[in-house]
DRENDREN-835567 format. One record per residue (C-alpha): residue in three letters; x, z, y; residue number from 1. Coordinates in Angstrom, 3 decimals, m for minus. Example, Ala and Ser with C-alpha at 12.3 -4.5 7.8 and 13.67 -1.06 7.14 Angstrom:
<pts>
> ALA/12.300/7.800/m4.500/1
> SER/13.670/7.140/m1.060/2
</pts>
This chain:
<pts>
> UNK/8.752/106.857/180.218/1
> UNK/5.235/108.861/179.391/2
> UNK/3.484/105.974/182.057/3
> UNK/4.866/103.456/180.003/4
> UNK/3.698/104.831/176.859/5
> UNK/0.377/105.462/178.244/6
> UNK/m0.097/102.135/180.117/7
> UNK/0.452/100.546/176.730/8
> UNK/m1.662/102.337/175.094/9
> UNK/m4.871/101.566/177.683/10
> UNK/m3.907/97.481/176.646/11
> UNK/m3.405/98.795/173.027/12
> UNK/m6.409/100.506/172.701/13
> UNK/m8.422/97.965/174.640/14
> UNK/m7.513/95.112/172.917/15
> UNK/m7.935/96.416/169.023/16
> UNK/m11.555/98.039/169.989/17
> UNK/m12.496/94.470/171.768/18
> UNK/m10.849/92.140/169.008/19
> UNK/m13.174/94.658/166.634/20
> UNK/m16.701/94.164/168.482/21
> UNK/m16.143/90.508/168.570/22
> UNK/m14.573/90.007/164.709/23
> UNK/m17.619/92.935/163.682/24
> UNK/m20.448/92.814/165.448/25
> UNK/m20.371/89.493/167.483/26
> UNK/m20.009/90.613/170.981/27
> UNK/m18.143/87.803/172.705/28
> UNK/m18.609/89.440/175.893/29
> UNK/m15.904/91.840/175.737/30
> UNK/m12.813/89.292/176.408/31
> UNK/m13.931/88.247/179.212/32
> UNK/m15.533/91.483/180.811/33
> UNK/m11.711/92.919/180.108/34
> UNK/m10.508/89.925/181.865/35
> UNK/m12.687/90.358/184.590/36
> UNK/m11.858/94.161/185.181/37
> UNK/m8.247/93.403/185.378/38
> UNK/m8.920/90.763/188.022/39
> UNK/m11.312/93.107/189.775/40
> UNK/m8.741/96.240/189.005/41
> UNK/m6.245/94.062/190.812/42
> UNK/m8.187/93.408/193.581/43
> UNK/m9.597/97.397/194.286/44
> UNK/m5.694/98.140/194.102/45
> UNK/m4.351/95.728/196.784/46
> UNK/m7.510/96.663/198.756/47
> UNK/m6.411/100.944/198.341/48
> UNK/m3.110/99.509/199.435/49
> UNK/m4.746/98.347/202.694/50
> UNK/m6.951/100.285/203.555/51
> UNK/m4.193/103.188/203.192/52
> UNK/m1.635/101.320/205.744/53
> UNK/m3.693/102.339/208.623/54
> UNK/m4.004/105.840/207.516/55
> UNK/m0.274/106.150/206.277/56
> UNK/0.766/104.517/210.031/57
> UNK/m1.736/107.268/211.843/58
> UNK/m0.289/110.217/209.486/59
> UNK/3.283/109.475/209.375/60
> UNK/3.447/109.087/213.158/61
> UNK/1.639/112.301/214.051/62
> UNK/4.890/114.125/211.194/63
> UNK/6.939/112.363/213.258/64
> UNK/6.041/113.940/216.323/65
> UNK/5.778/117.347/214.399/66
> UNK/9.262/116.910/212.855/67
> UNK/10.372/116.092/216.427/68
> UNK/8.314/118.691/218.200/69
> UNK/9.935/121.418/215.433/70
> UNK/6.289/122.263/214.301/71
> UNK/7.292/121.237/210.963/72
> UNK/10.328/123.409/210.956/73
> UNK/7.947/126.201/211.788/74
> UNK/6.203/125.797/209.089/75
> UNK/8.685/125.749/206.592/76
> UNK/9.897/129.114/208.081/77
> UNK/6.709/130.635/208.106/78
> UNK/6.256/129.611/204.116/79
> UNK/9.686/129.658/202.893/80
> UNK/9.438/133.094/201.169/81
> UNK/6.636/131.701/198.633/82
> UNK/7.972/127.947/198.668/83
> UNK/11.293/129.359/197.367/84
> UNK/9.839/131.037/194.820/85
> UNK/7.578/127.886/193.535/86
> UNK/10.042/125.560/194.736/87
> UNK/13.520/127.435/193.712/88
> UNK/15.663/124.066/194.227/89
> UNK/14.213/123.321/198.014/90
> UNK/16.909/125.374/200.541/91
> UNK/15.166/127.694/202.408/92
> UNK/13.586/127.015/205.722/93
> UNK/13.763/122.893/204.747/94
> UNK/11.314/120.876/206.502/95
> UNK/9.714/119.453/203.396/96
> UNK/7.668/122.577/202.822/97
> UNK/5.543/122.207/205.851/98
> UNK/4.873/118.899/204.992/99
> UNK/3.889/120.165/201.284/100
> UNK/1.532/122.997/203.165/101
> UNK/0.148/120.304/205.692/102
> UNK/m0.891/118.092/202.589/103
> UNK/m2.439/120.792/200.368/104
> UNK/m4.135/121.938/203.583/105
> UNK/m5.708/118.510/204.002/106
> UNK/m6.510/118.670/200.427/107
> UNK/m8.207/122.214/200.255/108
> UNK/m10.942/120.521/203.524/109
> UNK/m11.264/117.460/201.473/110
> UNK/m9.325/115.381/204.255/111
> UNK/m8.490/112.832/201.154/112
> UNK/m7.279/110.128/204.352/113
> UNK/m5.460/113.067/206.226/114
> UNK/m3.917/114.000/202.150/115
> UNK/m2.511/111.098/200.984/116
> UNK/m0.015/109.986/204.118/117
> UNK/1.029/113.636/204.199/118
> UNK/2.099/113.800/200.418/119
> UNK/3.692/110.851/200.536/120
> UNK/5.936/112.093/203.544/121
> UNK/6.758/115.403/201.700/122
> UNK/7.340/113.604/198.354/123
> UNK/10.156/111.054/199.976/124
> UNK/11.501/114.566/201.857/125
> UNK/11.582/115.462/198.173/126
> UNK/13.254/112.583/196.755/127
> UNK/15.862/113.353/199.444/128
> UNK/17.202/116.401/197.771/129
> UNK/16.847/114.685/194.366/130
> UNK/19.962/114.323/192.771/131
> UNK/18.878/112.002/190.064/132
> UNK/16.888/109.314/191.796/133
> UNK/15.300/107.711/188.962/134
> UNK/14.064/110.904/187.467/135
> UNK/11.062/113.970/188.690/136
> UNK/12.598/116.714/189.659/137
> UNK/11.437/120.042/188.958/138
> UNK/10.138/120.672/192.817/139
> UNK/8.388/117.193/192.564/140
> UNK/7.022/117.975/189.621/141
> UNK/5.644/121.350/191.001/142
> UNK/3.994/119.790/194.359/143
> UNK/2.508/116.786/191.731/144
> UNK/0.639/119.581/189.861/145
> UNK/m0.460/121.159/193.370/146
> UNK/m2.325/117.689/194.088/147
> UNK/m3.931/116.942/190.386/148
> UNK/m4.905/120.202/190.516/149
> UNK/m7.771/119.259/193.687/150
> UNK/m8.099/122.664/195.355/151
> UNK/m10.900/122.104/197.527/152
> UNK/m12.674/124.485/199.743/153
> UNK/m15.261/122.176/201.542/154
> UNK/m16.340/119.401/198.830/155
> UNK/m18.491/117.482/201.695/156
> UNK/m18.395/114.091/199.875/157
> UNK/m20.136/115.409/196.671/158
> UNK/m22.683/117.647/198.280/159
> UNK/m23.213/114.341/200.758/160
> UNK/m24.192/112.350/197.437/161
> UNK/m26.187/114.783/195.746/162
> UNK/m28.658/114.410/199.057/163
> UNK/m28.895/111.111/199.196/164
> UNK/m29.564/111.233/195.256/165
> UNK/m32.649/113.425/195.422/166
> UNK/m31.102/116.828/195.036/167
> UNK/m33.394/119.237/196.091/168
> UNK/m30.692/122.012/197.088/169
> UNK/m27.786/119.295/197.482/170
> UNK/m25.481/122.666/198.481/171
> UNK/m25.884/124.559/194.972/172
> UNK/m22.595/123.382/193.208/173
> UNK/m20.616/124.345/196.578/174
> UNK/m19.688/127.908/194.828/175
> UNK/m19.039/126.897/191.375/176
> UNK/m16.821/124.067/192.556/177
> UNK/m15.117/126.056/194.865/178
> UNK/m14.740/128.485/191.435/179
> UNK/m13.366/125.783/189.164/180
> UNK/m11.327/124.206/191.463/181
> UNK/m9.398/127.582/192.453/182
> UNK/m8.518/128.270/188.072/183
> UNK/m7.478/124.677/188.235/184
> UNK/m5.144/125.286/190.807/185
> UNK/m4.068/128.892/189.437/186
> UNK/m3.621/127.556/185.922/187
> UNK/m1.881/124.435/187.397/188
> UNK/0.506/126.629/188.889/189
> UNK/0.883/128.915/185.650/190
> UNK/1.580/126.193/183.532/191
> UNK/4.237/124.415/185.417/192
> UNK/6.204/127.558/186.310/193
> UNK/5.854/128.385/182.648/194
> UNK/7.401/124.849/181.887/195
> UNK/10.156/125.086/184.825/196
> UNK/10.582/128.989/183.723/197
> UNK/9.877/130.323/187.513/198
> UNK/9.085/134.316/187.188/199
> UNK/5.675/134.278/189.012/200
> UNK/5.385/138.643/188.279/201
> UNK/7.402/139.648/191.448/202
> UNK/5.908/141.375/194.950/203
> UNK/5.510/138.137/197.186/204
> UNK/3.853/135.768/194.659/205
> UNK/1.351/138.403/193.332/206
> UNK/0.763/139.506/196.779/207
> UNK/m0.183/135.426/197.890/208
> UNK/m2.464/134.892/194.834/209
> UNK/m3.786/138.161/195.403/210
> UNK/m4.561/137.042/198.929/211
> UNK/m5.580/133.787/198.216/212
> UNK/m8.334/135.094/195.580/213
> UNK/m9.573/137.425/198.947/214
> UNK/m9.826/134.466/201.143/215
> UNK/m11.670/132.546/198.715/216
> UNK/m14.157/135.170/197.863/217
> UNK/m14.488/135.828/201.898/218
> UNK/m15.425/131.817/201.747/219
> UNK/m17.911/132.047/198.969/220
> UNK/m19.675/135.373/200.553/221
> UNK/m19.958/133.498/204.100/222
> UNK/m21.201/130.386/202.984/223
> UNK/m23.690/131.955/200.691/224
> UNK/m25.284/133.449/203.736/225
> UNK/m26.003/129.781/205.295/226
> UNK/m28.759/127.360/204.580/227
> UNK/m27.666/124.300/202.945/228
> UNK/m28.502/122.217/206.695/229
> UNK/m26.045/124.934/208.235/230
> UNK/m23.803/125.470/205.453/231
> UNK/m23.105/121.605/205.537/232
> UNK/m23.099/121.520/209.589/233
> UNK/m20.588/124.104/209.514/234
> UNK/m18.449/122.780/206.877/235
> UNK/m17.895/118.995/208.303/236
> UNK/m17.790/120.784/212.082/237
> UNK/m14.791/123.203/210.322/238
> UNK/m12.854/120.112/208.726/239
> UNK/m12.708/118.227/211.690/240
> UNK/m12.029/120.492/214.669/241
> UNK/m9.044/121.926/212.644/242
> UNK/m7.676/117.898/211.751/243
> UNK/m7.825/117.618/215.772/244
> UNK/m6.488/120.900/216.437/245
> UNK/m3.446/120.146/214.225/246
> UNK/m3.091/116.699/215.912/247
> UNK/m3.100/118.253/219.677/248
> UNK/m0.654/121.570/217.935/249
> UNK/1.640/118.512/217.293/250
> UNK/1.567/116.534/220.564/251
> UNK/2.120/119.449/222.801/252
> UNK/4.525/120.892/220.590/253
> UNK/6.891/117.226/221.251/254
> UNK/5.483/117.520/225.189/255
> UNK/7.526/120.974/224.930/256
> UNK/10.352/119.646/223.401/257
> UNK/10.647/116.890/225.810/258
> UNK/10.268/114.121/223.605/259
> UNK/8.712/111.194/223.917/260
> UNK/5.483/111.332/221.391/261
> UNK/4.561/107.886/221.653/262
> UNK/8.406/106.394/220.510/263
> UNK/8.081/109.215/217.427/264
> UNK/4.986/108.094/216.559/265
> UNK/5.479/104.892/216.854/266
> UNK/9.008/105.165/214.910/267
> UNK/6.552/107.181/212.228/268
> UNK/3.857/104.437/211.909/269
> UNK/6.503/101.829/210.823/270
> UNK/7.175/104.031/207.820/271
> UNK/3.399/104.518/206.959/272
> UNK/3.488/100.537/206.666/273
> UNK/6.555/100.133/204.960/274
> UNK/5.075/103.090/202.584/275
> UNK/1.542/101.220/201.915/276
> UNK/3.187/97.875/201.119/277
> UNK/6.020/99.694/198.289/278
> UNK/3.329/101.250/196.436/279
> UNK/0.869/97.941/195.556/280
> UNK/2.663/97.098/192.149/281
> UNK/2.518/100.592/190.887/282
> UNK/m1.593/100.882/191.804/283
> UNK/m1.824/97.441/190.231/284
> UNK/m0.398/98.283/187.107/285
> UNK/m2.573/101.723/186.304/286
> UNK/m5.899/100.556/187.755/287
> UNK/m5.638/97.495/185.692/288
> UNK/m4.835/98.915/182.463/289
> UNK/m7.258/102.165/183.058/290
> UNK/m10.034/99.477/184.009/291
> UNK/m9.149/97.660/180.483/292
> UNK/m9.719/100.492/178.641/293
> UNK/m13.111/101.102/180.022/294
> UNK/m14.266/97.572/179.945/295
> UNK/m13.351/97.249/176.496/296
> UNK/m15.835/100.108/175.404/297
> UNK/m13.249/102.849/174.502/298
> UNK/m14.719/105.286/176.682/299
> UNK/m18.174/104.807/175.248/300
> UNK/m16.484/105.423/172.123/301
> UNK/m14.941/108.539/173.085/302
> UNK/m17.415/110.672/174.422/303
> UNK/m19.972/109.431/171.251/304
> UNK/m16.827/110.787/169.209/305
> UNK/m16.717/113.977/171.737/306
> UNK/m20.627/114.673/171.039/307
> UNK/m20.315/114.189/167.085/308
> UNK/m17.910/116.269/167.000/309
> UNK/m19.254/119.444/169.348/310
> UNK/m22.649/118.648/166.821/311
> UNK/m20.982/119.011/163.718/312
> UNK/m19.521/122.356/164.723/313
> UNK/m22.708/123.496/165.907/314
> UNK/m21.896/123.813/169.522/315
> UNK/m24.206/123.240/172.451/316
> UNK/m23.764/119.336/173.406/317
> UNK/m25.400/119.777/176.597/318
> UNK/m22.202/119.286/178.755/319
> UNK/m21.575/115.784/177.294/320
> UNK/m23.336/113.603/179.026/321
> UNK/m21.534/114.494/181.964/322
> UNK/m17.871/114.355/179.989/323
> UNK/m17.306/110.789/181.596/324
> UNK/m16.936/111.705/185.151/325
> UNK/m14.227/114.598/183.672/326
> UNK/m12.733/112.309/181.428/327
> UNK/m12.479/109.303/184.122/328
> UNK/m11.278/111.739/186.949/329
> UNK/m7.631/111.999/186.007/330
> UNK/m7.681/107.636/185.445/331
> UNK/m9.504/106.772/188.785/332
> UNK/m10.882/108.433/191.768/333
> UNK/m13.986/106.105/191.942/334
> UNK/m14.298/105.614/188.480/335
> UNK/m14.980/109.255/188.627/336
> UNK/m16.933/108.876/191.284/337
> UNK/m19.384/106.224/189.681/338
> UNK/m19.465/108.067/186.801/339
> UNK/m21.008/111.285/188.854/340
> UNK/m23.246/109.063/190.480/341
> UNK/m24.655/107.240/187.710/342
> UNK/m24.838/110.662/185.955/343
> UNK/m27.003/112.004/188.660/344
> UNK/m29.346/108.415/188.452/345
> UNK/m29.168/109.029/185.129/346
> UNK/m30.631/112.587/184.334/347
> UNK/m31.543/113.960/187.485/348
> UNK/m29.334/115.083/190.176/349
> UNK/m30.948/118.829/189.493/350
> UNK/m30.422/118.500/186.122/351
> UNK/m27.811/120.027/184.107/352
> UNK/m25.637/117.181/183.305/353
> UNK/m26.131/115.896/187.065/354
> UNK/m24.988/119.079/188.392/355
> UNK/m21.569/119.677/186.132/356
> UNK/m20.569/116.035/186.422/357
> UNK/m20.583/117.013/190.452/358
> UNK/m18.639/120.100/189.085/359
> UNK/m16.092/117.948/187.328/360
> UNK/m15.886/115.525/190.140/361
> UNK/m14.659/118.607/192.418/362
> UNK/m12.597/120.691/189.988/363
> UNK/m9.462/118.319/189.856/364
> UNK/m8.144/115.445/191.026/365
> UNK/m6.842/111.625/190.302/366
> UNK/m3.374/112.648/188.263/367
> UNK/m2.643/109.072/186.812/368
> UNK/m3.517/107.548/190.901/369
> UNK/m1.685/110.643/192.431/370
> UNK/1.314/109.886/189.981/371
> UNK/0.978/106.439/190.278/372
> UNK/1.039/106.667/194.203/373
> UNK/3.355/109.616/194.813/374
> UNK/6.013/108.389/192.202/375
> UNK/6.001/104.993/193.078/376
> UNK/6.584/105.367/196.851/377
> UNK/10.164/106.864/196.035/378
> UNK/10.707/104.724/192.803/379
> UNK/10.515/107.390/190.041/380
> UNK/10.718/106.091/186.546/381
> UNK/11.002/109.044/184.112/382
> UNK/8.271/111.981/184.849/383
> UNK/9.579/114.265/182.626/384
> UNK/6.877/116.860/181.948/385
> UNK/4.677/115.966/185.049/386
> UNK/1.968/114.133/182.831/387
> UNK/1.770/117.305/180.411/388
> UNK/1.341/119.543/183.023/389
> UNK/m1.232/117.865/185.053/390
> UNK/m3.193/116.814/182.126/391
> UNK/m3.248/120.395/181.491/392
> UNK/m3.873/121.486/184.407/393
> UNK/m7.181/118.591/184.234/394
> UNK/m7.820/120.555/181.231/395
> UNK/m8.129/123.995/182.614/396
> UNK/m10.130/122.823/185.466/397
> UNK/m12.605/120.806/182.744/398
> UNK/m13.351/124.281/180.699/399
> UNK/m13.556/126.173/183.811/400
> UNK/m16.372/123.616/185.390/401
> UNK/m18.314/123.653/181.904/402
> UNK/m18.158/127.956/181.832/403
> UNK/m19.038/128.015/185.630/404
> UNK/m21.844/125.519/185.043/405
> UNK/m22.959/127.483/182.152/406
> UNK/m23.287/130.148/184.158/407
> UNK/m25.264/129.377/186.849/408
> UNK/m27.631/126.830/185.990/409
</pts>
């Protein structure tokens, strides 16, 4: 119901601003430029469709051979004592959570391919134990928040552009990233349980945020010791020895078993395309009307608003020049992305604003794609309070990149 409301408000919103420029000022551009961004909208979202079925086929048929091989059951084991308290309606030891902890492991290496296939698995393991099919449930709701939330240890992609753009120490935003993105995820977490009422102040939780806060600072302190040349060698190296690693984990694991890994994977694969084709209409739908809303100017509008305001209350408007990539990062991946680059073009990939929109581009993820995606693939309609909490959750991670950026540049 809260898509619905929001889709119609992108058209809403779009078409008042346009039918204003054109009544007011004469711009008879705007019709057609929204025209053309739904056609084009339509287009990017058949092609993410696509491009996804080989990656969904690859992903889907390696779980397969885990599920079969009982490395997935392993996993759940091994995390069941923290998934049950995060994820009180998933019975223990299910095989769902180590698909949740293989997904937010691809997430936290920026494996976005490795990510998606993953989450989609866990999410129809999810809808399995859903008693109202139609509607979020509370653990779907949770593992939603885990993914908008973009906890990402090795941002490669960013620190990739900020070299070709010029930067003269493309590694600097690695730690404040790595910064922002961890509150995001914390406050992610502290939101939803807050909403679902989960006690998060007992041994085994504080314990595993305790512990994750240790591993992260560990990560900071080593990578501060590298040059950016190593720092990035070491980082890509890192990602994709433990992708293959997991992949061989899995094969030998079914060669154990005795089963026959190419059959599972093969019987996998067919899901990953039956998975890439469901989800077109619901992609369609939200890329058109987010790339409506931008076309028609409304963004423009919004961050002039943004800067007005922050001026009239005498704040520091430094940070709003780089408000579109934060603002565009919940609506559309590259959007986002765009917006960082053409930030960076912009002012300077060393300057201030070039360097938080990188921030911002790190510090959360795609909530309306992720939704979108992750809902659609197991035909949810009502999303009860997962919009409020990752928009929230967006929200934390926003502050957090522009008090991080603050301090360190």
């Amino acid at each position: 119901m809260v898509l619905n409301y929001i889709w119609i408000a992108f058209f809403v919103t779009a078409f008042v601003i346009a039918l204003f420029r054109l009544v007011f000022m004469g711009d008879t551009s705007v019709f057609p430029a929204i025209m053309d961004s739904t056609f084009a909208s339509s287009k990017t979202a058949f092609e993410i469709s696509l491009g996804l079925t080989g990656v969904l086929s690859l992903w889907l048929g390696i779980m397969k051979i885990g599920e079969r091989g009982g490395m997935v059951n392993a996993l759940a084991k091994l995390l069941s004592p923290v998934f049950c308290r995060l994820f009180p309606d998933i019975p223990k030891g299910h095989p769902v959570t180590g698909s949740i902890f293989m997904n937010i492991a691809a997430n936290m290496l920026g494996l976005d391919n490795a990510a998606t296939p993953l989450g989609l698995k866990a999410m129809e393991q999810l809808q399995e134990l859903n008693p109202k099919k139609d509607t979020a449930s509370n653990s779907m709701i949770m593992f939603l928040v885990l993914n908008t939330s973009g906890l990402t240890l090795i941002p490669v992609s960013i620190m990739v552009y900020r070299a070709q753009l010029g930067a003269t120490q493309p590694t600097d935003i690695f730690v404040p990233i790595l910064l922002a993105t961890f509150f995001s995820t914390l406050g992610g977490i502290v939101i939803t349980s807050i909403y679902q009422k989960i006690s998060l102040f007992n041994r085994i939780m504080l314990l595993t945020l305790g512990g994750l806060c240790v591993v992260v600072a560990a990560i900071m302190w080593g990578f501060s010791q590298l040059d950016k040349d190593t720092m990035n060698t070491v980082s890509t190296t890192a990602a994709n020895i433990l992708l293959m690693c997991i992949i061989m984990v899995f094969i030998l694991a079914g060669v154990r078993k005795k089963v026959n890994v190419y059959d599972a994977f093969v019987e996998g694969a067919k899901d990953g395309f039956t998975t890439a084709v469901r989800i077109i209409p619901y992609l369609v739908a939200i890329l058109v009307g987010i790339g409506a809303f931008r076309a028609s100017g409304a963004m423009d509008m919004l961050i002039d608003g943004v800067k007005w305001g922050v001026s009239a209350c005498g704040g520091n408007t430094d940070f709003v020049g780089a408000l579109p990539t934060a603002l565009m990062k919940p609506l559309s991946g590259s959007g986002a992305r765009g917006m960082m680059i053409d930030a960076m073009t912009t002012y300077g990939a060393d300057s201030f604003v070039g360097r938080l929109s990188c921030i911002f581009q790190g510090s959360t993820d795609t909530t309306f794609y992720i939704l979108a995606v992750y809902f659609g693939s197991v035909g949810i309609r009502y999303t009860r309070h997962a919009v409020a909490c990752g928009l929230l959750t967006d929200l934390v991670g926003v502050i957090a990149a522009i008090a991080i950026c603050y301090m360190f540049f």
